[in-house]
DOPAGU-310096 format. One record per atom (N, C-alpha, C): x, y, z. Coordinates in pm, whole numbers, plus 50000, padded with zeros to 5 digits. Each point is the difference from the previous one (the first is absolute). Last residue first. Layout:
// residues N
XYZ...
***
This chain:
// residues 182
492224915252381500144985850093499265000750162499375022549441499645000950117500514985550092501405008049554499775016050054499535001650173503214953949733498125004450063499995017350068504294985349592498964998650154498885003750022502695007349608498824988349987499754997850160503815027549839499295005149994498524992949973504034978950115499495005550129499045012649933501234967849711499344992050149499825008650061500975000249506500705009450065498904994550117500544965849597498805009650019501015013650165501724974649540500554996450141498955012950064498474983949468501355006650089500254995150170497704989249473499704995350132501645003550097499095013049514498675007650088499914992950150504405011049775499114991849979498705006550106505765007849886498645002050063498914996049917504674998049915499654988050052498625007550099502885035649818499444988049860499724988350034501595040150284498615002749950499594989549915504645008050102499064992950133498495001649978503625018449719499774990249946499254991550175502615038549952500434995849932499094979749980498635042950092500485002449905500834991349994497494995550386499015000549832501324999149874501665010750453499724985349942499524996249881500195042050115501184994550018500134986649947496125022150153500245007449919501664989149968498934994650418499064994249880499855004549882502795023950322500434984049940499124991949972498455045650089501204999649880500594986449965496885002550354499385001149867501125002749899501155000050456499554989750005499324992749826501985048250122500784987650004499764985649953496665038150059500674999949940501484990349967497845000150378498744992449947501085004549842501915021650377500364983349967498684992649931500355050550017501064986749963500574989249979496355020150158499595005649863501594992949943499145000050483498834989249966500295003649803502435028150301500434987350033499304989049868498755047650010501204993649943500164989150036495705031749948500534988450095501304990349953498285043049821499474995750077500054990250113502055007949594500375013550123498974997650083499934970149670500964994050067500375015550084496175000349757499634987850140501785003250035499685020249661498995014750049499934982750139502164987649597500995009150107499175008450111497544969749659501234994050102500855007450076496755023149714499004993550115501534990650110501825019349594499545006050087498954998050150501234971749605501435004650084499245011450127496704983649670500164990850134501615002350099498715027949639498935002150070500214990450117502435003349617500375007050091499015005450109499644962849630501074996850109500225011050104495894993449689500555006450034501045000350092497464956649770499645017050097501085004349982498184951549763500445012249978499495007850122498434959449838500775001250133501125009050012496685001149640499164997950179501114999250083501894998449529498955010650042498825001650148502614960949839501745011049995498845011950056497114963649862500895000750172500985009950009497905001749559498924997450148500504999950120502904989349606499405014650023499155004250087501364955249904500815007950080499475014050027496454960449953500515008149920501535008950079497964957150292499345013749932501145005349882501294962350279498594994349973499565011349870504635006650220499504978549905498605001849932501335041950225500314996149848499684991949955499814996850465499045008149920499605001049893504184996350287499524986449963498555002749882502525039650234500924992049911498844987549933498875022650370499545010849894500494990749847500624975250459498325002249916500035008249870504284993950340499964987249895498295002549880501265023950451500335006749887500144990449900497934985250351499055013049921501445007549897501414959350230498834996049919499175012049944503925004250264499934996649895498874998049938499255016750360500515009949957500514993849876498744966650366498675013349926500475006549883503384978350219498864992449936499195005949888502655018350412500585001649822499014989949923498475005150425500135017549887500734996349886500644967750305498154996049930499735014649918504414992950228499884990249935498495002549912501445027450365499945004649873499564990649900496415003050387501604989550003500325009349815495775003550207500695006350105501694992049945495275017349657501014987450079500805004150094495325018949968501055001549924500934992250029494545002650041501194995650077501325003249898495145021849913500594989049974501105003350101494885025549876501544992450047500324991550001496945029849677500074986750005501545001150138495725038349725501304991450096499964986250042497355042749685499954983349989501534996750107498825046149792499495000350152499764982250027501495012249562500825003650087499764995550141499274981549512499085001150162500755002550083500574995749449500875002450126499065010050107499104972049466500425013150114500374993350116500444984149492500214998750054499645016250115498334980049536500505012250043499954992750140499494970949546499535004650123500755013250018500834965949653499215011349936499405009950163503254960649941498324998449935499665011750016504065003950117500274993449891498544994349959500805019350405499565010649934500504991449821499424971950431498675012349988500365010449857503244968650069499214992449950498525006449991503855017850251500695001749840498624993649920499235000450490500595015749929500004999249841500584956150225498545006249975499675009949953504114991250116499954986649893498015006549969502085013850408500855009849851499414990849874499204976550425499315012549980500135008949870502244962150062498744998850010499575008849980505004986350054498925015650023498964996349904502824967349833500025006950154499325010049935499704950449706500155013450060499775003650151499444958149741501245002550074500505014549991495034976849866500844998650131501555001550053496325032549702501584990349980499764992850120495665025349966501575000450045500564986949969495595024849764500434989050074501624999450045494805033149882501814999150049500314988250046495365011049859501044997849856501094996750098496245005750301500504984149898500815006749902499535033550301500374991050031500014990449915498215036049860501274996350001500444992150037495395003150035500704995249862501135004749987498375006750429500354985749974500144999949865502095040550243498884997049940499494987149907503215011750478500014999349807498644999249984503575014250408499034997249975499754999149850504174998350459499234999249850498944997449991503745007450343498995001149998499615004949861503744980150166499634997750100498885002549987502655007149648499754987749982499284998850160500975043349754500684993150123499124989350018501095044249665499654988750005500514993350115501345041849849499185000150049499414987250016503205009449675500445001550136499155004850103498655000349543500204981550069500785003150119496275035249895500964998249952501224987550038496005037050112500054996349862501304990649957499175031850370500684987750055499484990649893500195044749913498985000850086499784980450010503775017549766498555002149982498964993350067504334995150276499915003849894498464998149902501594984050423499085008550008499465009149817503644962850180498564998250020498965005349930504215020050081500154993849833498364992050033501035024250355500045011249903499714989749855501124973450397498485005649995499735008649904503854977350144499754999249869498425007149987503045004450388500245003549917499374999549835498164976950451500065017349969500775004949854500264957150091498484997649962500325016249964503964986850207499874999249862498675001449951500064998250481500905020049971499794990649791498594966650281498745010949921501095010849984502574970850054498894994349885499145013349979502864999550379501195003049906499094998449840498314986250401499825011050023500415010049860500454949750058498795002050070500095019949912504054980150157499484998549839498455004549991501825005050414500435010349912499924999249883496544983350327501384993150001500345012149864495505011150118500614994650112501525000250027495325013349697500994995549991500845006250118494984997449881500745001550133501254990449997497764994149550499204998250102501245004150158499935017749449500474991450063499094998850145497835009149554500505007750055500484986650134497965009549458499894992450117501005006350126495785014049646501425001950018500464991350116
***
């Protein structure tokens, strides 16, 4: 699982309060499941590995594997006690980035996999994640608002069409690529 690294700057902070919220959908069968996938830390079994070949002009990598483990015939698990930190972007500019490009993955998917396949994995329970979202934003309003904000106008954009000039070679987010240790 990956988990933000001693978030700091209010975007920073505003990421992992969103990591928290989706944890319930994460977690879902027993984290069995593509919203559990995190391209930071993957493992394959090498005769999976050689069948899966990525598009070169696909996003989310990771999700692209998900769909390609269980379209050969695999069972995908989920190494809970497996952590990975990561730097979260400190600038909104690089949250909205991010945020298009993962909500741009469930959509794109289709290109490659059966619809039915993707409409069905990237399926949850909307009232499970309303809830996990309101249970952070009484928690910590400032940070649940404005990360909410920040994600509604990527949401926003998508719809109307800022999601369709993405490509697998994106604008890499710099300040979550700093040296961990200076």
């Amino acid at each position: 699982s990956g988990r933000p690294l001693n978030p700091k700057t209010m975007i920073e902070k505003s990421v992992a309060l969103t990591r928290e919220a989706y944890m319930p959908i994460v977690n879902l069968n027993n984290g069995k499941n593509r919203h559990s996938i995190n391209g930071r830390l993957m493992a394959f079994k090498k005769d999976l590995a050689k069948k899966i070949e990525i598009p070169p002009a696909t996003i989310g990598n990771d999700v692209y594997c998900y769909f390609a483990c269980l379209s050969n015939g695999y069972e995908y698990n989920r190494v809970g006690s497996a952590i990975v930190y990561y730097k979260a972007p400190k600038t909104i500019s690089e949250q909205i980035r991010q945020n298009l490009r993962f909500l741009a993955v469930s959509d794109r998917m289709s290109d490659y996999f059966p619809k039915a396949l993707t409409d069905k994995e990237n399926y949850f329970p909307k009232k499970i994640l309303l809830f996990s979202m309101l249970k952070q934003l009484i928690r910590h309003p400032i940070l649940g608002t404005f990360i909410f904000a920040v994600n509604s106008y990527s949401r926003f954009l998508v719809l109307k069409g800022g999601s369709v000039d993405l490509t697998s070679q994106w604008h890499i987010s710099k300040t979550s690529k700093e040296a961990l240790i200076k």
